[in-house]
Every structure is written in structure tokens, then in C-alpha cells.
N, CA, C and O atoms as a GROMACS GRO file, in nm:
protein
  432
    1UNK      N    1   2.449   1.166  -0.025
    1UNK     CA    2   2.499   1.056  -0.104
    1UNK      C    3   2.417   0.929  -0.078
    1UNK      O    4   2.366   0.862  -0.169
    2UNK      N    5   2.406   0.892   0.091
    2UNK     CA    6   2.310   0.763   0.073
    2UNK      C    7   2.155   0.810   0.019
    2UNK      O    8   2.100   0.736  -0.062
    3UNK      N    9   2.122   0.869   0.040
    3UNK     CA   10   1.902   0.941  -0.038
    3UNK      C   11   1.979   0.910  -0.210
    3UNK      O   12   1.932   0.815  -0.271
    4UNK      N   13   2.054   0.965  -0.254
    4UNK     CA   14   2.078   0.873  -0.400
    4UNK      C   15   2.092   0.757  -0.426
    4UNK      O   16   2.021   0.729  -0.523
    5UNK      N   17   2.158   0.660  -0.384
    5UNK     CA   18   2.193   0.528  -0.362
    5UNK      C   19   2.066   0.489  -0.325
    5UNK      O   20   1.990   0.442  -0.410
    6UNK      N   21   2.023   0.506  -0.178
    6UNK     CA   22   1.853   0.427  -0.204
    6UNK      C   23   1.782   0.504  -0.281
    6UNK      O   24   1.679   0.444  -0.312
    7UNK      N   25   1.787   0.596  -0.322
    7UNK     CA   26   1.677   0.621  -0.458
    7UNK      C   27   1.694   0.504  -0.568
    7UNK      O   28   1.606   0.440  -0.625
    8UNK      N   29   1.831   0.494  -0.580
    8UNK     CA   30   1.890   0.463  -0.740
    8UNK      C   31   1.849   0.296  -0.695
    8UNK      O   32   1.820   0.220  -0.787
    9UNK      N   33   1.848   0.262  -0.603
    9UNK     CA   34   1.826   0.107  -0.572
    9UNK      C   35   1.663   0.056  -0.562
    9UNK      O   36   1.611  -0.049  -0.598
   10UNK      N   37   1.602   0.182  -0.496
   10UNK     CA   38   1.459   0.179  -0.542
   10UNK      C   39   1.402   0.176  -0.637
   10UNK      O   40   1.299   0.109  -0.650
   11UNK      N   41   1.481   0.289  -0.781
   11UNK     CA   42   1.368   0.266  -0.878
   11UNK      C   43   1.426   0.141  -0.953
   11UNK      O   44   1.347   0.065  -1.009
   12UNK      N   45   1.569   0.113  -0.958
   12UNK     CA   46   1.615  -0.056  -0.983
   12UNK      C   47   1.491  -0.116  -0.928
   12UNK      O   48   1.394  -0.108  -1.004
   13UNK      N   49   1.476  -0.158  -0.848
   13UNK     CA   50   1.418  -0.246  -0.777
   13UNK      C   51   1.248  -0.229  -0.874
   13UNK      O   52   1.180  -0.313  -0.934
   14UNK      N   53   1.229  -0.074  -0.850
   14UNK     CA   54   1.072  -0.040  -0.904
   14UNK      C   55   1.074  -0.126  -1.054
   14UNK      O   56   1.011  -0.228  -1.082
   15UNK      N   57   1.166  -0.050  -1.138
   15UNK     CA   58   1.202  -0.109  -1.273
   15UNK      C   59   1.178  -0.279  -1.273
   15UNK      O   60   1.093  -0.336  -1.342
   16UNK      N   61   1.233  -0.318  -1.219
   16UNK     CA   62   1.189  -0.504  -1.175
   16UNK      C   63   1.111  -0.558  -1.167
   16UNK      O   64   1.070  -0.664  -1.215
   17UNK      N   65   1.060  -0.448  -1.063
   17UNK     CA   66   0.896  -0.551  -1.059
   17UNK      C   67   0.804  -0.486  -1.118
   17UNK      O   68   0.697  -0.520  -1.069
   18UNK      N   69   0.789  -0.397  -1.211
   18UNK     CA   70   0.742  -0.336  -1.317
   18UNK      C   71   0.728  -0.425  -1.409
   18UNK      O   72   0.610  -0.454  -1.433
   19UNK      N   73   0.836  -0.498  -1.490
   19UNK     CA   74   0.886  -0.593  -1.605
   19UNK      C   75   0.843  -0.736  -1.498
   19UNK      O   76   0.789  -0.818  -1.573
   20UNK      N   77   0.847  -0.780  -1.384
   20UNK     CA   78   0.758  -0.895  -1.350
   20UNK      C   79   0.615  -0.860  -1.339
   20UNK      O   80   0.540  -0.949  -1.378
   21UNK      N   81   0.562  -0.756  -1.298
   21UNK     CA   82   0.403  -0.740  -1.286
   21UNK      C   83   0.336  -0.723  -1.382
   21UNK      O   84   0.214  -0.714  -1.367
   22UNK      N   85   0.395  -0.711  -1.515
   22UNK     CA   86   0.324  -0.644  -1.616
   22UNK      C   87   0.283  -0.754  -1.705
   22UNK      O   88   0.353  -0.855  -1.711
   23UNK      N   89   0.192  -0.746  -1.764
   23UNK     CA   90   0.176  -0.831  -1.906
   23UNK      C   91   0.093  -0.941  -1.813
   23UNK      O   92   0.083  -1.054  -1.860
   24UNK      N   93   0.036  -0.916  -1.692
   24UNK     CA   94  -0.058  -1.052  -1.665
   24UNK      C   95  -0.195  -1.024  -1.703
   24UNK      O   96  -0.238  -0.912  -1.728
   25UNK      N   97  -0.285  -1.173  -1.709
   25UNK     CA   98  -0.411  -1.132  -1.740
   25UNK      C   99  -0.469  -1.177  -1.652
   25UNK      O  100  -0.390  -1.174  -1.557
   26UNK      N  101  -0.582  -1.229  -1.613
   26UNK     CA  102  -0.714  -1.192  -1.504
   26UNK      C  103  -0.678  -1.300  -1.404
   26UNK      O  104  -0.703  -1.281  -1.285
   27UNK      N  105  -0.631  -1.389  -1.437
   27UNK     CA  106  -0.592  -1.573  -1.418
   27UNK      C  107  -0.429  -1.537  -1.319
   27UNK      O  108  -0.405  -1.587  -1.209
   28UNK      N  109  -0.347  -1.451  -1.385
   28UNK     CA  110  -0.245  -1.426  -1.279
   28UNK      C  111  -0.208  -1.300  -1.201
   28UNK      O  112  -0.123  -1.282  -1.114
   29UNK      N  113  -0.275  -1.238  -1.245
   29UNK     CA  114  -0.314  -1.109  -1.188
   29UNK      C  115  -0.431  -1.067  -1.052
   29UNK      O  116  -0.440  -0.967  -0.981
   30UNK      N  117  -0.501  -1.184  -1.057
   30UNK     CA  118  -0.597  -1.149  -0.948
   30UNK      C  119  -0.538  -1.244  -0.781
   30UNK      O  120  -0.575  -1.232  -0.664
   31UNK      N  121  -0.432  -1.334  -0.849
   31UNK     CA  122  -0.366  -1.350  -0.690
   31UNK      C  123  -0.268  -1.239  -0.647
   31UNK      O  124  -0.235  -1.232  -0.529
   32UNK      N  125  -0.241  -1.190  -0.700
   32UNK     CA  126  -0.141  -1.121  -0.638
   32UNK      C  127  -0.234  -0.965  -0.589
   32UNK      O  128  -0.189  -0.888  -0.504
   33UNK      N  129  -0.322  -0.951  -0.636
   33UNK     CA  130  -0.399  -0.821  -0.550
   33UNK      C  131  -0.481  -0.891  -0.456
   33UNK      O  132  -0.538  -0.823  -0.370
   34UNK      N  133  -0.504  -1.052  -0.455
   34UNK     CA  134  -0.601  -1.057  -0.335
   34UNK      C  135  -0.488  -1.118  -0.234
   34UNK      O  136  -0.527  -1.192  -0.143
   35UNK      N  137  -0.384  -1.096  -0.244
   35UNK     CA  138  -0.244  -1.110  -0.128
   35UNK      C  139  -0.213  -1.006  -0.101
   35UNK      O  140  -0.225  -0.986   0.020
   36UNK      N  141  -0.167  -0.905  -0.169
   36UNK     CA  142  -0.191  -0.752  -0.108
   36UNK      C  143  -0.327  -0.722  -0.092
   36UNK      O  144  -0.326  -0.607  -0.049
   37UNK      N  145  -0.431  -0.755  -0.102
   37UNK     CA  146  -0.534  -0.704  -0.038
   37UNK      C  147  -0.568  -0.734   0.140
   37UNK      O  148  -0.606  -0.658   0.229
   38UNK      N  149  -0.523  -0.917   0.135
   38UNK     CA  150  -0.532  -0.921   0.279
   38UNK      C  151  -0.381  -0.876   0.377
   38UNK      O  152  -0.392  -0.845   0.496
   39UNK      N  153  -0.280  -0.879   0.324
   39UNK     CA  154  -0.124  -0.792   0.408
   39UNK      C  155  -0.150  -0.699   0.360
   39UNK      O  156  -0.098  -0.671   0.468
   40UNK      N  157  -0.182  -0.599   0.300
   40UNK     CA  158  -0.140  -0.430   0.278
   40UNK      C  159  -0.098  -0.390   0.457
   40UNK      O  160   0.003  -0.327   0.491
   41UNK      N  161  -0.178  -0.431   0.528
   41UNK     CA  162  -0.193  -0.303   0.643
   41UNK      C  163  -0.118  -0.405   0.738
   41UNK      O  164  -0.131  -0.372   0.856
   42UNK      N  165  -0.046  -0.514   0.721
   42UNK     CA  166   0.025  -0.578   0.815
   42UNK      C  167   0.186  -0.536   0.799
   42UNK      O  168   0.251  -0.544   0.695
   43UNK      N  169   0.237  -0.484   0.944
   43UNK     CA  170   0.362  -0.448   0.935
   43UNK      C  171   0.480  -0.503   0.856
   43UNK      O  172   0.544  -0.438   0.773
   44UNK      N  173   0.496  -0.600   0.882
   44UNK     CA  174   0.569  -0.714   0.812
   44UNK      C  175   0.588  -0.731   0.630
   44UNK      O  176   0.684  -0.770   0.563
   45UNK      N  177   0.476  -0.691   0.598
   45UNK     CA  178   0.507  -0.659   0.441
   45UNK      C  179   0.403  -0.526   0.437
   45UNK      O  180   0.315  -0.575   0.366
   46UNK      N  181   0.372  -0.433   0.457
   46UNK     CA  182   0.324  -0.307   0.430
   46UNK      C  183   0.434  -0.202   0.330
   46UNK      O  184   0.406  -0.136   0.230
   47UNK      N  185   0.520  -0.212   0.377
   47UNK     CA  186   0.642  -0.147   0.300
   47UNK      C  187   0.623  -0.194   0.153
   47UNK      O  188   0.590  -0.107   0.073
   48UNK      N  189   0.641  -0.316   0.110
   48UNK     CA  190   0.677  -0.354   0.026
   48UNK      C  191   0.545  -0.378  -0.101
   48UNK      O  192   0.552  -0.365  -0.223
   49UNK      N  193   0.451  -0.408  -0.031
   49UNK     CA  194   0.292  -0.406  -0.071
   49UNK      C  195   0.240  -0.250  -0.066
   49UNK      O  196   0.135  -0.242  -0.129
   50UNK      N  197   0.262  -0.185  -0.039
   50UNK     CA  198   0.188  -0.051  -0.102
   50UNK      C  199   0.290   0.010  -0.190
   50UNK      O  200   0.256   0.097  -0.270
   51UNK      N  201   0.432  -0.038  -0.180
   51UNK     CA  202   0.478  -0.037  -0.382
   51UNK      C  203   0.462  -0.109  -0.464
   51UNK      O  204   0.470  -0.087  -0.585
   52UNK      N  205   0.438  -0.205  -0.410
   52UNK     CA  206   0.367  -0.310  -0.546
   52UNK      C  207   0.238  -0.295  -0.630
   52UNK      O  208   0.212  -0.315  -0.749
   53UNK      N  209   0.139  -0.237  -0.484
   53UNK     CA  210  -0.006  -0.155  -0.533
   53UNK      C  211  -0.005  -0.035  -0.651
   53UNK      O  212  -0.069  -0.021  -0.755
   54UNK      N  213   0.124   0.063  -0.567
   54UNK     CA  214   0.156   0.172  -0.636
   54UNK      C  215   0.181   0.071  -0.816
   54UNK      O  216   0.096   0.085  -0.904
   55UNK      N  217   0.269   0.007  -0.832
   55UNK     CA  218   0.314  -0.026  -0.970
   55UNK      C  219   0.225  -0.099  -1.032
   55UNK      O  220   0.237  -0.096  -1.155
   56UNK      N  221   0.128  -0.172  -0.986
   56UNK     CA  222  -0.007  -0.233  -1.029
   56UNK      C  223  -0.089  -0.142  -1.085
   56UNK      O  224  -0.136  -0.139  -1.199
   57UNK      N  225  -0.105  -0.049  -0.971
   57UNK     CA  226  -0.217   0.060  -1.032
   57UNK      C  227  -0.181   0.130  -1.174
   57UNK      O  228  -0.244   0.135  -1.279
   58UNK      N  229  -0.022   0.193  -1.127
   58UNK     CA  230  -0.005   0.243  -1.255
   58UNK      C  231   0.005   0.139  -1.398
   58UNK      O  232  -0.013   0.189  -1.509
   59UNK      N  233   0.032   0.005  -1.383
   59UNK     CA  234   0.033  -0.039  -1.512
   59UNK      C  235  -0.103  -0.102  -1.547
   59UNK      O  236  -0.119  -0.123  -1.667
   60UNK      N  237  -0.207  -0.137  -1.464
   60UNK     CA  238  -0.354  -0.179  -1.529
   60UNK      C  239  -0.431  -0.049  -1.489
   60UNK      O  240  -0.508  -0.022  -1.580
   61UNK      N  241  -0.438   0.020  -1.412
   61UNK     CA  242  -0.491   0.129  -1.433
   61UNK      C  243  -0.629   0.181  -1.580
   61UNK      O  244  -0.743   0.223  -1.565
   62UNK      N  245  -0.552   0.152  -1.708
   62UNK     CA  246  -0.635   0.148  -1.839
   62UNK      C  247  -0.694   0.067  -1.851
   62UNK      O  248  -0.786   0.076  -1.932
   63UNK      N  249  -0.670  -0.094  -1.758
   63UNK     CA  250  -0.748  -0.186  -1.820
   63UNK      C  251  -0.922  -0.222  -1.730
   63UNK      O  252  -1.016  -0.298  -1.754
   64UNK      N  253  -0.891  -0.120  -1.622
   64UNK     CA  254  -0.984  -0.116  -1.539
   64UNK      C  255  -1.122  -0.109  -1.586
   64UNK      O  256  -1.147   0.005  -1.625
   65UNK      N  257  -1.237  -0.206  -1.598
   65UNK     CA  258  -1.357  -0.173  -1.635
   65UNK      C  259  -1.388  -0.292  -1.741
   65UNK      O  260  -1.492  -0.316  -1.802
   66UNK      N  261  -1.252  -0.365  -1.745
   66UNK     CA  262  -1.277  -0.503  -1.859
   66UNK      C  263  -1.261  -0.636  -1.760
   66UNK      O  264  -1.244  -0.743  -1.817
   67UNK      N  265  -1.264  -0.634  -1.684
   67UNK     CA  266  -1.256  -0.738  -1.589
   67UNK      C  267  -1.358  -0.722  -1.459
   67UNK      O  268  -1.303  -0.638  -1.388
   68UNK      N  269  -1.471  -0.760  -1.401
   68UNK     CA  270  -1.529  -0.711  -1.286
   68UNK      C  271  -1.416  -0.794  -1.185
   68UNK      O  272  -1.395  -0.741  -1.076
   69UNK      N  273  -1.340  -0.927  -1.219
   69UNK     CA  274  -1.310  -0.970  -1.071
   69UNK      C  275  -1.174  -0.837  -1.076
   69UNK      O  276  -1.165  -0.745  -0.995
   70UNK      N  277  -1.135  -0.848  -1.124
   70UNK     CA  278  -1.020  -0.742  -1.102
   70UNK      C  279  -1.066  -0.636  -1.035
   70UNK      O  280  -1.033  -0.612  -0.918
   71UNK      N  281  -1.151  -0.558  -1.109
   71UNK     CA  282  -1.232  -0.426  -1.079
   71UNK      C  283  -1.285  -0.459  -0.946
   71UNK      O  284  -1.329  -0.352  -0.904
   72UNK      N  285  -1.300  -0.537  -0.870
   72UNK     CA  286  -1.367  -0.550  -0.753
   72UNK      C  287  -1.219  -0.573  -0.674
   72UNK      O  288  -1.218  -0.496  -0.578
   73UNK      N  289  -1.116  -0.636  -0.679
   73UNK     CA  290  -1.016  -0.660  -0.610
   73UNK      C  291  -0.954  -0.484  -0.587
   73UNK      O  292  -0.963  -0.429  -0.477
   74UNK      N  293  -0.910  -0.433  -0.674
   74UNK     CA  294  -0.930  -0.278  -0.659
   74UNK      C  295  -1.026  -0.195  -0.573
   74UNK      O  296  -1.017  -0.093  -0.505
   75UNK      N  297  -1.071  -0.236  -0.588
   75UNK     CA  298  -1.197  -0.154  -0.512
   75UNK      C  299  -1.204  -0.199  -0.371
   75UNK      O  300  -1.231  -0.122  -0.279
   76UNK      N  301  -1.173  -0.350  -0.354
   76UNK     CA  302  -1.138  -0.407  -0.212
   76UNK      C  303  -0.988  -0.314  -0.200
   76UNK      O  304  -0.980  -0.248  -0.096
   77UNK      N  305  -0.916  -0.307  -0.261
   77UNK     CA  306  -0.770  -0.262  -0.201
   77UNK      C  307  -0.761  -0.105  -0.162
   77UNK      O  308  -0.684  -0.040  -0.092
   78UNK      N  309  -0.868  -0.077  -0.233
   78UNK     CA  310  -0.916   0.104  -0.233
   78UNK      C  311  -0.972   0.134  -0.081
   78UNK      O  312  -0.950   0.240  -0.024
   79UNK      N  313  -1.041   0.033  -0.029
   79UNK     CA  314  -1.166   0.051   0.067
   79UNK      C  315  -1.035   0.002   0.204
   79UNK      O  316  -0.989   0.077   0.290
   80UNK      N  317  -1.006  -0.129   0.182
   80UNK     CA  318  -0.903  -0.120   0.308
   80UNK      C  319  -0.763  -0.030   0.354
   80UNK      O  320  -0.724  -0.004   0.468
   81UNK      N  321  -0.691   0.012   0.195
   81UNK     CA  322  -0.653   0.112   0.244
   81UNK      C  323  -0.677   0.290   0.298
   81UNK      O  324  -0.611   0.362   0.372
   82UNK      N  325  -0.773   0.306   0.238
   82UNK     CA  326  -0.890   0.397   0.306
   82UNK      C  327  -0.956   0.390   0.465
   82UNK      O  328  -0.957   0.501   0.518
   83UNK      N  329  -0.998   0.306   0.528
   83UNK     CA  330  -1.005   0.188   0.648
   83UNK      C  331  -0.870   0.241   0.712
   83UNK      O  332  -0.870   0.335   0.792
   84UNK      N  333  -0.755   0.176   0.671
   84UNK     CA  334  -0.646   0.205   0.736
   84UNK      C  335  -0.579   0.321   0.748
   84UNK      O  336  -0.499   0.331   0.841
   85UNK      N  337  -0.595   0.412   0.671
   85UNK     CA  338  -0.553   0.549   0.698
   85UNK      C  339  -0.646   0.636   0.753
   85UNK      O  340  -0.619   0.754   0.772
   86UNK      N  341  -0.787   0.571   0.788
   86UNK     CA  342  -0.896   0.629   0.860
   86UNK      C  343  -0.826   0.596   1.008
   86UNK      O  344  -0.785   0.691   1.074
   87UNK      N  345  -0.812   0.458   1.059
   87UNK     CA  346  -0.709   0.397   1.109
   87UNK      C  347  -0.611   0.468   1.188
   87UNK      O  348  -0.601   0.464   1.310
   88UNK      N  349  -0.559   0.515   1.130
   88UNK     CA  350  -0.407   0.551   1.183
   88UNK      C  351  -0.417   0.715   1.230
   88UNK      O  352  -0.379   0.772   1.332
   89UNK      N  353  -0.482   0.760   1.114
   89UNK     CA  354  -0.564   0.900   1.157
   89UNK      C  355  -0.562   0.917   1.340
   89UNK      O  356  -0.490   0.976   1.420
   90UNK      N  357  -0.719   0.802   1.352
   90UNK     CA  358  -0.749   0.781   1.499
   90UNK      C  359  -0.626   0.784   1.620
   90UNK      O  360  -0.600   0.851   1.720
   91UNK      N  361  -0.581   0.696   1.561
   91UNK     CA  362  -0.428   0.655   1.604
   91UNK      C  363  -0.344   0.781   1.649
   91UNK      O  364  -0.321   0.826   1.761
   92UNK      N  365  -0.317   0.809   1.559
   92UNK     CA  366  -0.231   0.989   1.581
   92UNK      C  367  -0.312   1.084   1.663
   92UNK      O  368  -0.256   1.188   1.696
   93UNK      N  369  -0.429   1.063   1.699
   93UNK     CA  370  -0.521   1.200   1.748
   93UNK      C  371  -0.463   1.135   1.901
   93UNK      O  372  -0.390   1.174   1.992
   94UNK      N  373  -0.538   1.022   1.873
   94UNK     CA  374  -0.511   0.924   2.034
   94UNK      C  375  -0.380   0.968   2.096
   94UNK      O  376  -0.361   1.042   2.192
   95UNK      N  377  -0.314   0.920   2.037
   95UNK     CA  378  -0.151   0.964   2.080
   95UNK      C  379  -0.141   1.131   2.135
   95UNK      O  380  -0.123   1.162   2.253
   96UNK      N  381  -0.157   1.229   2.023
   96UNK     CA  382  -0.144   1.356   2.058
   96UNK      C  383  -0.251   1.414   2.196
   96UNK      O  384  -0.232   1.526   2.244
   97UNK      N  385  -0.338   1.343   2.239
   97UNK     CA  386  -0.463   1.352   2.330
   97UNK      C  387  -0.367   1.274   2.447
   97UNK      O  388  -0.363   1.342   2.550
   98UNK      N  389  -0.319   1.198   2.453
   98UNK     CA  390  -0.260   1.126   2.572
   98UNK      C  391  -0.168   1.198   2.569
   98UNK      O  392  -0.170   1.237   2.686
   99UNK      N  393  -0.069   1.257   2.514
   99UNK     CA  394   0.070   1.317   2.511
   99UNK      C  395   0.023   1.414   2.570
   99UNK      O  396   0.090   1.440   2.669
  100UNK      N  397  -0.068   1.486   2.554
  100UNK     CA  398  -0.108   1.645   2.625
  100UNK      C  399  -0.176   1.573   2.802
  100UNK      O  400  -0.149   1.628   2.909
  101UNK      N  401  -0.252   1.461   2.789
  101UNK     CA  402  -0.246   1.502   2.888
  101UNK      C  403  -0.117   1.418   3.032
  101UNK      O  404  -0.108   1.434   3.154
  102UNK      N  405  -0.055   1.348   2.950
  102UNK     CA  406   0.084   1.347   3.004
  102UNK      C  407   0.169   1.454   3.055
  102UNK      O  408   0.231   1.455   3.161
  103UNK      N  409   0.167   1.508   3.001
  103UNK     CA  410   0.208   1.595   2.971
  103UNK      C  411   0.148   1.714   3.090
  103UNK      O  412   0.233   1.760   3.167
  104UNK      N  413   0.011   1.759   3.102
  104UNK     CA  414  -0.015   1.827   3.168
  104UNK      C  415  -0.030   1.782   3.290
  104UNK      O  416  -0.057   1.861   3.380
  105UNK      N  417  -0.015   1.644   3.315
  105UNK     CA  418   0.012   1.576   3.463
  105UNK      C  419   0.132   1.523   3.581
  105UNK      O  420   0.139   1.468   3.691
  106UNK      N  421   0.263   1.610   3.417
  106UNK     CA  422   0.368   1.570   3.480
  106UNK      C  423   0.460   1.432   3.455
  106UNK      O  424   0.572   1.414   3.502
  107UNK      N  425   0.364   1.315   3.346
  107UNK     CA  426   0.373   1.190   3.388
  107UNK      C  427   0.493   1.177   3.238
  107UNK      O  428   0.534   1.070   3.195
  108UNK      N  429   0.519   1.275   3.197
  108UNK     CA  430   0.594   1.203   3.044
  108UNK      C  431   0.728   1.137   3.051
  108UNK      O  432   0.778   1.089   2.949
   0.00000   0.00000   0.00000
């Protein structure tokens, strides 16, 4: 029952800022990807900025290739989140490499 309720409050929410993100052109559209471009990977708004990316992408998505500053802000948001899941990758190996040998020393 609650995984429905936050579903049903998520795509509310998605639906929202769908109907606020949409319909901008180059002039109000390029602050808001170069603000998720520099927080995407900061804890503090990461949650909330890689659904906003998600709903960006899908609604200019077509318009990609008529704007270079846009087309380059994309391509910045492509490359750091790429970066960061290269990132975290590291991150997880690190962890599972110390856990073993915690682990095989007794120390966990």
C-alpha cells in the first residue's frame, strides 16, 4: 500500500514539473541544466536533480541539435554523470576489497 502512495505522489509530483519544465526556450532553459549540471552529484539535491534531468531529457530530447548552448549543457550533464557513476563504481569495488579483507582479519 505505501510503494502505491509514493508511486502515485511521484508521478503527481513528475506530472508538475513536467507542465513547469516544458515550453522553455534557450534563455530559460539553459539555467536550470547549468544548476543541475553543477549539484547533480551533490547529496543534498541528487535525488531530486537526476528527476528533473530524467524529465528534461525526455521533453527536449527532439529539440537537441537546434541550440549548441543547450547541446553542450547536455553533453556537460552526460559527461559528469558518467564521471560519477565511474565514481561510485570505484567506490563499491573499494568497499567490497576492504570488507574482504576485514573480514579475513577478523576486524569487522
Amino acid at each position: 500500500y505505501q510503494r502505491r502512495v509514493r508511486e502515485a505522489v511521484v508521478s503527481t509530483q513528475s506530472t508538475g514539473m513536467k507542465s513547469v519544465l516544458s515550453g522553455r526556450n534557450e534563455q530559460t532553459l539553459a539555467p536550470i541544466l547549468s544548476f543541475i549540471v553543477r549539484n547533480v552529484t551533490d547529496p543534498k539535491h541528487c535525488t531530486v536533480l537526476v528527476d528533473v534531468a530524467h524529465i528534461l531529457t525526455d521533453l527536449y530530447s527532439s529539440v537537441l541539435g537546434m541550440s549548441p548552448a543547450i547541446d553542450n549543457l547536455f553533453e556537460r550533464l552526460r559527461r559528469r554523470l558518467q564521471w560519477e557513476i565511474k565514481a561510485q563504481e570505484q567506490y563499491m569495488k573499494l568497499q567490497g576489497a576492504m570488507e574482504c579483507i576485514f573480514s579475513a582479519s577478523g576486524l569487522e
